[in-house]
Residue, then its C-alpha position, 0 to 999 in steps of 0.5 A: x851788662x856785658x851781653x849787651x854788648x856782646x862781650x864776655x870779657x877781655x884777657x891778657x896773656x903772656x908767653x915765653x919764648x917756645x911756649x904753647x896754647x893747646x888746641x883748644x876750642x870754646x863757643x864764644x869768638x876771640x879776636x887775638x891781638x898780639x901787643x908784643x913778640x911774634x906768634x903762630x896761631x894754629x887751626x885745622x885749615x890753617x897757621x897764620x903768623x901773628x905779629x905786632x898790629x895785627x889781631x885775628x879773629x877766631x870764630x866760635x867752636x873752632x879748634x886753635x892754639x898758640x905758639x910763642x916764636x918769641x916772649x909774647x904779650x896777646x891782648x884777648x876779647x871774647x865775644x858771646x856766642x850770640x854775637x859771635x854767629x853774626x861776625x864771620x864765620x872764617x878766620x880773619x886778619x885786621x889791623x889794631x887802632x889806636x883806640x882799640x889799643x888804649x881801650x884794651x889798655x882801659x878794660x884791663x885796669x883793676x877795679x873798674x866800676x860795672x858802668x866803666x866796664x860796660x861803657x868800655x865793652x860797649x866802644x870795644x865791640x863798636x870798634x872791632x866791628x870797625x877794623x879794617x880787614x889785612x891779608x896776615x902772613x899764612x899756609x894753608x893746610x890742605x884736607x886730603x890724605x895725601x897731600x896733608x902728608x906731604x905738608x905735615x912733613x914740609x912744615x917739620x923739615x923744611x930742607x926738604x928739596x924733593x920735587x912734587x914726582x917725588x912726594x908722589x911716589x912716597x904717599x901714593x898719588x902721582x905727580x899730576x894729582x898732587x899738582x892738581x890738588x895744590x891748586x884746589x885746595x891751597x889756591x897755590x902752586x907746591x913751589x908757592x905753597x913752599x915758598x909762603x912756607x919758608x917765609x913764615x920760617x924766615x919770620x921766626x927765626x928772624x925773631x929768634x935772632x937769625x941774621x938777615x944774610x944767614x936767613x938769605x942764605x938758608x933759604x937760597x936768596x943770591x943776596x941779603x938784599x934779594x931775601x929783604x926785598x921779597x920780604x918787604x914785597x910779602x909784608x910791606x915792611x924790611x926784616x928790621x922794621x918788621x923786627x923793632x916792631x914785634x919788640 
């Protein structure tokens, strides 16, 4: 009943602070809700930062994790592969309804008839195709060598405040060539490149508990209201709602 659908089923997860989903890769499509706390979701090509109201979409056969920022609860549907080769074929961020919300909630009871469950999957997959896609907070990782190099050290030290003539000499290109290859394949400069990547860290450690004037310090805003200012700019939200949110 639930190939009908196109609905393998629906799972729910929960993490502790730090805790991890390998890398891992399966033929069916996901499509990741985060219900509580603040999460990383890793792929090839990208990390994107997962939040409270908004799901992703994860296409079958591509290789993802998880990262748990803070305690998280993921609300998970799984699509038969099948269905899935009909939805898009790249990541993708939506927002979650209400009734996308009280449906997982449905599916999740125990003991649920066959019939239940198939008339459950059946809104499921009528409404997912129905959710309005949203830009999520994310980086770009870049698939040459070099520049790869460069953004795997940045995303494990983000202090670092060495120019791009810098990093030039260290993986062997020079400073045009970089700047050039930014631009390709991350469609962003390397000081927009750093800055998206310094708020995706402000948004964890804003979960961890970091105060907002700590944060607008650390990342050399004149002021805490600069640093929420650029915050609601990026996220529509303040840190604070940002923050009652994700608990």
């Amino acid at each position: 009943m639930t190939s009908q659908h196109g609905i393998d089923g629906i799972r729910q997860l929960q993490y502790g602070r730090g805790g991890e989903e390998p890398v891992h890769q399966h033929p069916q499509g996901q499509l990741i809700w985060a219900r509580r706390g603040v999460a990383k979701i890793v792929t090839p090509q990208h990390i994107w930062l997962l939040s409270p109201g908004r799901a992703i979409w994860i296409p079958g056969g591509i290789p993802h994790g998880l990262q748990a920022i803070d305690n998280v609860v993921t609300h998970n549907i799984y699509f038969n592969p099948a269905f899935s080769q009909r939805q898009p074929a790249q990541c993708r961020g939506s927002s979650v309804t209400q009734l996308l919300d009280a449906l997982l909630d449905a599916g999740l009871e125990a003991s649920l008839s066959a019939e239940r469950t198939g008339l459950i999957y059946g809104l499921l997959s009528d409404e997912f195709r129905r959710l309005a896609p949203v830009e999520l907070c994310h980086i770009t990782l870049p698939a040459d060598r070099r520049l790869r190099q460069v953004c795997d050290i940045l995303c494990r030290q983000l202090d670092h405040g060495e120019t791009l003539a810098w990093w030039g000499k260290k993986v062997g290109a020079s400073e045009r060539t970089l700047a050039r290859l930014f631009r390709e394949e991350t469609r962003l400069s390397f000081s927009e490149w750093k800055q998206q990547l310094r708020l995706m860290e402000a948004v964890c450690n804003l979960a961890r508990g970091s105060a907002v004037t700590q944060l607008a310090s650390e990342l050399g805003y004149a002021s805490p209201s600069a640093f929420i200012a650029m915050f609601r700019k990026k996220l529509g939200v303040s840190p604070q709602r940002y923050l009652q949110a994700a608990r």
